[in-house]
Every structure is written in structure tokens, then in C-alpha cells.
MARMAR-304580 format. One record per residue: residue in three letters; x, y, z negated of N, C-alpha, C in turn. Coordinates in steps of 0.02 Angstrom, whole numbers, padded with zeros to 5 digits, always signed. Atoms other than C-alpha are relative to their C-alpha. Layout:
<nodes>
alaXYZXYZXYZ/...
</nodes>
This chain:
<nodes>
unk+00009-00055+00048+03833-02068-08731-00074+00015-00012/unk+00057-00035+00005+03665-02037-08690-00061-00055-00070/unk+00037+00046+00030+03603-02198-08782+00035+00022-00099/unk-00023-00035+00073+03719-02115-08959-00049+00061-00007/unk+00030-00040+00007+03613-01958-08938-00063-00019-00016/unk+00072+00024+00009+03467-02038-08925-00020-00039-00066/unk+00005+00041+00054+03484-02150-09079+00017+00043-00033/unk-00032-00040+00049+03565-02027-09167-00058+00061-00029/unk+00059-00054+00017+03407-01904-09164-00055-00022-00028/unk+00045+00031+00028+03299-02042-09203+00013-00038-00081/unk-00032+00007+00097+03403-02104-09367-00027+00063-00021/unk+00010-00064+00024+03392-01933-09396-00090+00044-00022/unk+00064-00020+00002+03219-01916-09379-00039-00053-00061/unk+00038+00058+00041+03168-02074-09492+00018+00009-00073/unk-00010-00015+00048+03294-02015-09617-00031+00059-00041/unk+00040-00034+00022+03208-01859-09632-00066-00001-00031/unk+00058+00038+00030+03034-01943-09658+00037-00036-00074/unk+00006+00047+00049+03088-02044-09794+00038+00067-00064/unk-00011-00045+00043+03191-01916-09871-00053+00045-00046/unk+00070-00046-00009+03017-01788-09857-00043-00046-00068/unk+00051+00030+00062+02927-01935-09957+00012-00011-00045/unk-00026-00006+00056+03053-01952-10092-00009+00076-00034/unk+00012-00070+00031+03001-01756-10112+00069+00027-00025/unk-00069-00051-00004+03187-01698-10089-00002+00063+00016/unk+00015-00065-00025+03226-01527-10065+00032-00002+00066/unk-00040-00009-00058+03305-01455-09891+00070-00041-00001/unk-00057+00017-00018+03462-01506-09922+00015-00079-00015/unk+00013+00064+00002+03411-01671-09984-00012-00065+00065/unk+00019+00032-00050+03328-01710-09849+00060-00013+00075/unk-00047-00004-00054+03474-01666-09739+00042-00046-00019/unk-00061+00048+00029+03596-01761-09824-00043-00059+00035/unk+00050+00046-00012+03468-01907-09801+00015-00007+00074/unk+00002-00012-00063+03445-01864-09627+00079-00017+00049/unk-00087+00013-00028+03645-01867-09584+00002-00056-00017/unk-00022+00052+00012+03689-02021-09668-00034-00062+00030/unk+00028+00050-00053+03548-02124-09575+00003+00007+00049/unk-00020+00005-00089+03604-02063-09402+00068-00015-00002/unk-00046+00003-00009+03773-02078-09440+00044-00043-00035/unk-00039+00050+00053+03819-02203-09577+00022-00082+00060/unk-00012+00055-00046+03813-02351-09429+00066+00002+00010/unk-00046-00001-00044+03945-02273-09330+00070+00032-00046/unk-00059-00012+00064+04062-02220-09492+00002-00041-00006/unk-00037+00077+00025+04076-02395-09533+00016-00024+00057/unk-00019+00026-00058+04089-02443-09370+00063+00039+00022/unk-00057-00014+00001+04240-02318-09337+00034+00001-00039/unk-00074-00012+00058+04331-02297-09507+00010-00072-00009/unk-00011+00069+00040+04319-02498-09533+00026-00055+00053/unk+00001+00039-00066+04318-02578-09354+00049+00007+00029/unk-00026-00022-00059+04373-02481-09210+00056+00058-00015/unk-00063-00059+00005+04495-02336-09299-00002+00048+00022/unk-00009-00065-00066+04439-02200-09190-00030+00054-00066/unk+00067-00055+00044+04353-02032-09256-00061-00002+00017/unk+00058+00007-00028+04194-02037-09272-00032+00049+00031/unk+00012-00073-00049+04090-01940-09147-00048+00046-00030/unk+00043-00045+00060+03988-01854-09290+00065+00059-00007/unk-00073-00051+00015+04165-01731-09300+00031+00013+00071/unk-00042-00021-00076+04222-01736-09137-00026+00007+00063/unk+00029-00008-00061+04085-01710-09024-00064+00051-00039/unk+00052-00062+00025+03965-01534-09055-00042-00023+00011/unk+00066+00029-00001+03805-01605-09008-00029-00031-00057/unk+00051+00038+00054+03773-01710-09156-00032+00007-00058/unk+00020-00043+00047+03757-01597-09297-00077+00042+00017/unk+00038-00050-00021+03650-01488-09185-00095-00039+00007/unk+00081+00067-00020+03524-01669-09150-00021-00008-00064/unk+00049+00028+00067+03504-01709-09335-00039+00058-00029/unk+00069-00077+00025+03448-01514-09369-00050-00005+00043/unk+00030-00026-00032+03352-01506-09250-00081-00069+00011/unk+00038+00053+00032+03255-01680-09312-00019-00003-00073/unk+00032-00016+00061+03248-01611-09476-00040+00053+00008/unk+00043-00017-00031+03171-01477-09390-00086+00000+00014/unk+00070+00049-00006+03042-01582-09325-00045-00003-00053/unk+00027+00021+00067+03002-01650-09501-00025+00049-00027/unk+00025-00034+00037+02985-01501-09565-00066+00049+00035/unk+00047-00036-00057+02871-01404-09444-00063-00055+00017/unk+00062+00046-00015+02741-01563-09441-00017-00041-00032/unk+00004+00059+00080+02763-01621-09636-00058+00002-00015/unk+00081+00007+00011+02579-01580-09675-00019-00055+00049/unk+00031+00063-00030+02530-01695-09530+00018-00076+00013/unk-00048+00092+00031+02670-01831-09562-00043-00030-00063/unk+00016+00037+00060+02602-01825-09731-00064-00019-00017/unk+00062+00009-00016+02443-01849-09698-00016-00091+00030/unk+00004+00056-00040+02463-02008-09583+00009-00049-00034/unk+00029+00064+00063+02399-02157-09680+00049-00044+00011/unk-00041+00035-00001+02534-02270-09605+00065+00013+00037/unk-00081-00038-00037+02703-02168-09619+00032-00080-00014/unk-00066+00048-00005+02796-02332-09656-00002-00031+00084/unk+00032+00025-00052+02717-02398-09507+00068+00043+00061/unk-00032-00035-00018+02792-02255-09428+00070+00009+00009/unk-00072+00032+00007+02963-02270-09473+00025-00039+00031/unk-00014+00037-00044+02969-02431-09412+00001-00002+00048/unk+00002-00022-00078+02924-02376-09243+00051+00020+00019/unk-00069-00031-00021+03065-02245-09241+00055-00051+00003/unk-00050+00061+00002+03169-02387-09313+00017-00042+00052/unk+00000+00036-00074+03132-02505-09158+00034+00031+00039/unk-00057-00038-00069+03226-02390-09023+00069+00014-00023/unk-00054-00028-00005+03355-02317-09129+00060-00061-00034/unk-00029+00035+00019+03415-02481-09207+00037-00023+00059/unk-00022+00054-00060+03466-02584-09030+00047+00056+00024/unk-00033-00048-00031+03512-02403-08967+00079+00005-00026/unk-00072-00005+00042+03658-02385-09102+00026-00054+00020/unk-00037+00065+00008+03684-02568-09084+00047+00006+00075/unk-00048-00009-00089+03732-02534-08881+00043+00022-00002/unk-00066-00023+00006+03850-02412-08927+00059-00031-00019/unk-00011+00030+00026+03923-02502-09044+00044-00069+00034/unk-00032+00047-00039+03948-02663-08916+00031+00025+00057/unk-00034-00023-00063+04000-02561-08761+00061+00033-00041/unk-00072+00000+00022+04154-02491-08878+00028-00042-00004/unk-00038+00071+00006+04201-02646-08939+00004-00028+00049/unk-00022+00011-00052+04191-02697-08766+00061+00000+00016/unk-00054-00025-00038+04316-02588-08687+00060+00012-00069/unk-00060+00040+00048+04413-02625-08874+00063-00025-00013/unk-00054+00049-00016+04466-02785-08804-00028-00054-00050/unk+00042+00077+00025+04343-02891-08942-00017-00043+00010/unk+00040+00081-00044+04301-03062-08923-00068+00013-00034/unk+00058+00017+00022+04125-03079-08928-00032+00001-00047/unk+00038+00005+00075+04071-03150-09093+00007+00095-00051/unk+00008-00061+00021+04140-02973-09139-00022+00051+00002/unk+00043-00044-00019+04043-02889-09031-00052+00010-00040/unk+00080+00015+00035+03886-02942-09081+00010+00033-00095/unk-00017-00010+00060+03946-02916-09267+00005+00069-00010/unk+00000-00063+00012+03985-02735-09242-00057+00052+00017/unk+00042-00035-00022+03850-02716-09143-00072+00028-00050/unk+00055-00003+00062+03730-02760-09300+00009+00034-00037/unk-00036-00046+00062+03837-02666-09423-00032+00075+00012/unk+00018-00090-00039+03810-02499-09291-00076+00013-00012/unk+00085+00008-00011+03611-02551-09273-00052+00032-00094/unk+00042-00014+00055+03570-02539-09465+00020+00015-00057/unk-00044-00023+00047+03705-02474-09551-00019+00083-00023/unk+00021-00049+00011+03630-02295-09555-00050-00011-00029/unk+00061+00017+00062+03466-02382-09639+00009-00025-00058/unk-00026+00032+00063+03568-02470-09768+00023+00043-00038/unk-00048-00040+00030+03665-02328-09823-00080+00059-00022/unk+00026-00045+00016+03508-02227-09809-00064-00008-00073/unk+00011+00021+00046+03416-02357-09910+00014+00000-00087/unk-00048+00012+00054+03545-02362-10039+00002+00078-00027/unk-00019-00069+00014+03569-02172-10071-00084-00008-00018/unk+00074-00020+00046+03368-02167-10110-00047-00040-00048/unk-00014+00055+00055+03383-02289-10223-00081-00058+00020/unk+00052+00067-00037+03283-02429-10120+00035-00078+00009/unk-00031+00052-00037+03317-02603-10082-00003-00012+00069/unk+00006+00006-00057+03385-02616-09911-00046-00022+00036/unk+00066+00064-00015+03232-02670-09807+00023-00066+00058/unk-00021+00020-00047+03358-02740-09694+00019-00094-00049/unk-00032+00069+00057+03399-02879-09841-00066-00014-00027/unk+00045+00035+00017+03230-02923-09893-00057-00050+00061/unk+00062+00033-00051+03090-03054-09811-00026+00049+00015/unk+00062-00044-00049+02984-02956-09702-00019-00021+00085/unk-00019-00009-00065+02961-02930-09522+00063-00003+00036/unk-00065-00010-00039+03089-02968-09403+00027+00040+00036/unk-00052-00053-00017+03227-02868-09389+00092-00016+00005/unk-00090+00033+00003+03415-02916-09436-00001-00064+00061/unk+00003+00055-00055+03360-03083-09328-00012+00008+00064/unk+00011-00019-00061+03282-03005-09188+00054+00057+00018/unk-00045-00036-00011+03428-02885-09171+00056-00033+00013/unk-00036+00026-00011+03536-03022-09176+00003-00035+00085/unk+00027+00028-00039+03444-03109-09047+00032+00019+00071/unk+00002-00041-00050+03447-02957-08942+00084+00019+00013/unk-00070-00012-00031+03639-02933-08938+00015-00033+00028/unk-00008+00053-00055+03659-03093-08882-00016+00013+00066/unk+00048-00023-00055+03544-03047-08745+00026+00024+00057/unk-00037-00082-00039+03649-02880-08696+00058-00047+00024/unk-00055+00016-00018+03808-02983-08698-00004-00054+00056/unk+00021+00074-00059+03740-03154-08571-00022+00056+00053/unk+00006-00038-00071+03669-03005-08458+00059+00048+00035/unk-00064-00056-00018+03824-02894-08466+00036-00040+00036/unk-00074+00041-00018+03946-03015-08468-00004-00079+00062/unk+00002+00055-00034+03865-03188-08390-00029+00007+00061/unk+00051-00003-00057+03736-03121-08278+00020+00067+00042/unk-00035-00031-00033+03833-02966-08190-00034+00070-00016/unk+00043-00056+00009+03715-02833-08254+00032+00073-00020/unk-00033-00041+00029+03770-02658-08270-00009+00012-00073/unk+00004-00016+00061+03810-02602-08439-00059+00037-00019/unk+00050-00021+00043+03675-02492-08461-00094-00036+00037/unk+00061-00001-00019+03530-02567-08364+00002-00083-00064/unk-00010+00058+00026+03599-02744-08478-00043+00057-00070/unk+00004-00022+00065+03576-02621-08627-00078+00052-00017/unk+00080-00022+00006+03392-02538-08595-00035-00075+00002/unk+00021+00058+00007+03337-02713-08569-00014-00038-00067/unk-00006+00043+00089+03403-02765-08759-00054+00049-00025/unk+00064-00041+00031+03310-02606-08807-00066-00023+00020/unk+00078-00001-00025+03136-02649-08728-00007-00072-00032/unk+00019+00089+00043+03159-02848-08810+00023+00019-00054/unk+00013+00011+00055+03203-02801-08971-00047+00080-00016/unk+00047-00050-00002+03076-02652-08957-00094-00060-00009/unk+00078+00043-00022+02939-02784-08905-00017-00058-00074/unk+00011+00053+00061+02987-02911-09042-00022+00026-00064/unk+00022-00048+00051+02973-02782-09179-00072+00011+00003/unk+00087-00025-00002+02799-02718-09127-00026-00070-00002/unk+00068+00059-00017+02720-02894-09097+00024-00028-00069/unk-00007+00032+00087+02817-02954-09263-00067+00056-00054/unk+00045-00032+00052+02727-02787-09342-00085-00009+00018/unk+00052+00014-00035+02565-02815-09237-00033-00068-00056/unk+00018+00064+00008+02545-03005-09276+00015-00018-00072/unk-00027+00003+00072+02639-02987-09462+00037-00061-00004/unk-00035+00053-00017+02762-03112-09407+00073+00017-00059/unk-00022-00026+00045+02871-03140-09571+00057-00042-00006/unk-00062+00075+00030+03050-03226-09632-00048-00007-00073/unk+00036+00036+00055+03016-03301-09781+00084-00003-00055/unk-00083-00009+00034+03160-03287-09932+00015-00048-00017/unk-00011+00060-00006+03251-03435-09958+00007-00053-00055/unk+00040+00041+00056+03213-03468-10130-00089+00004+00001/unk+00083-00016-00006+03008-03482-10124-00033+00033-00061/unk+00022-00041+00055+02982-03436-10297+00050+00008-00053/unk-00068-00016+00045+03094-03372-10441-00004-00034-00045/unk-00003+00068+00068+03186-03489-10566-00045+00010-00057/unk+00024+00026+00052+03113-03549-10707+00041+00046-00048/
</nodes>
């Protein structure tokens, strides 16, 4: 649970930034703010797993995304100030992506999923609150364009969680701070070093 809270305040916190720079009002930004902490784990329960999601059935989570819009708002002069908010973003992004993604694979775990599905739900959970949050502010997903690695190194990193969980005897959560700190590390040295995919047409038709 503690690793849903934790991701869930940090969606919440990234959605708020981005919301803030589209120059939404309060409730803009909130909307914003909800749907990138929580759009992961709505597709991941209404589409996957069938359960309710814990955005309705657990009080804490309402209380984490106010209280990250909060944040935003109480330190928007000096957010907005900071020459490299995308930069920024991405940072938050790094923890709370793998974080969602853990949840995400430790349900489907105890499920009863084979594998390949893990990993699959686990990605869906990881960046499904940036896609949705993308999409609502009328962006192209950044999760679907060349850039820095992300969708790959997330992939990478489930793998990772599942050979330490499952092959190498590791408890579930020390297997699952581990994925966080490698796809934490790959992110920064991808943004560090500007380590890039490349799109798979090179230049556009004729």
C-alpha cells in the first residue's frame, strides 16, 4: 500500500505542475491532478483485475492528491520560476512510474496471472495516469514519442522485479524498491547523458 500512496501523491503532484502551466483554473488543475494519479489504476481495475478501484474505496487518496495540489499551489511562483520544470516532471515521473507499476504487478500476482501479463499490467499501471493526463491537455503522449527512455526502461525494469521476486527468492517489496532505484537510475543517466530512441521511420514520407 505504501508504494500506491506514494505514487499516487507523486502523479498527483506532476499532474498538478502541468496542469498550473496549461494556466487552468483550481478545478482544472484538480481534475488534471486526479486523473494522473489515478487513471493507471482505473484501467488497471475496470479493464484487468475487476476489483474497485482504491481511488473510492480507500479515504486516503482523495486526501494525497489535495494535499499535492496543495503543494503546487503554495510554491507556484517558485515552480514557475524554475527554468527546467519539464526537467522536473520527469524527476517526479521516475519514482512514481515503477511505483504504480509495483502495485500493479504484486495484484496481478496474487490474481493468479501468468507473467507476460504481469509485466503488461504492470506498464499499463506505470504510465497510464500520464497518458490519460497527456491526452486530456491536449498533448501527445510523451510516453509514445522518441525521446528518452522510458516505456523501454520500464519494461526492462519489470522484468527485473519479476526474476528477483519470482526467480531469485526476494521479498516482494525489497524485489520492488530495487526496480524503483534501476528504473530511477536509467531515467536520470538517460536524462543526464540524453540517451534517445529514435522513431522508426527516420524522416517523413515524401
Amino acid at each position: 500500500m505504501v508504494f500506491d500512496y506514494f505514487a499516487t501523491f507523486l502523479w498527483a503532484l506532476s499532474g498538478s505542475i502541468v496542469g498550473m502551466h496549461k494556466r487552468y483554473d483550481l478545478a482544472g488543475v484538480l481534475v488534471i491532478a486526479v486523473l494522473a494519479s489515478t487513471g493507471g489504476s482505473l484501467i488497471r481495475d475496470g479493464i484487468f483485475l475487476n476489483r474497485r478501484p482504491p481511488v473510492v474505496g480507500d479515504g486516503w487518496y482523495i486526501p494525497l492528491i489535495l494535499a499535492a495540489v496543495a503543494v503546487v499551489g503554495l510554491f507556484r511562483q517558485r515552480i514557475s520560476r524554475m527554468p527546467f520544470v519539464d526537467r522536473l516532471i520527469s524527476v517526479i515521473d521516475a519514482l512514481g512510474v515503477p511505483a504504480f507499476a509495483v502495485v500493479g504487478m504484486q495484484l496481478s500476482l496474487r490474481a493468479g496471472i501468468p507473467y507476460p501479463g504481469v509485466v503488461l499490467i504492470g506498464v499499463i499501471n506505470g504510465f497510464g495516469g500520464g497518458l490519460l493526463r497527456d491526452v486530456v491537455v491536449d498533448d501527445t503522449p510523451t510516453v509514445l514519442k522518441p525521446g528518452q527512455f522510458a516505456l523501454s526502461a520500464l519494461l526492462f525494469a519489470c522484468v527485473v522485479f519479476l526474476l528477483l521476486a519470482r526467480g531469485f527468492g526476494l521479498t516482494n517489496n525489497l524485489a520492488a524498491w530495487s526496480m524503483i532505484g534501476l528504473y530511477f537510475a536509467i531515467r536520470m543517466l538517460s536524462i543526464r547523458f540524453n540517451w534517445r530512441t529514435q522513431p522508426v521511420l527516420p524522416h517523413p514520407p515524401a
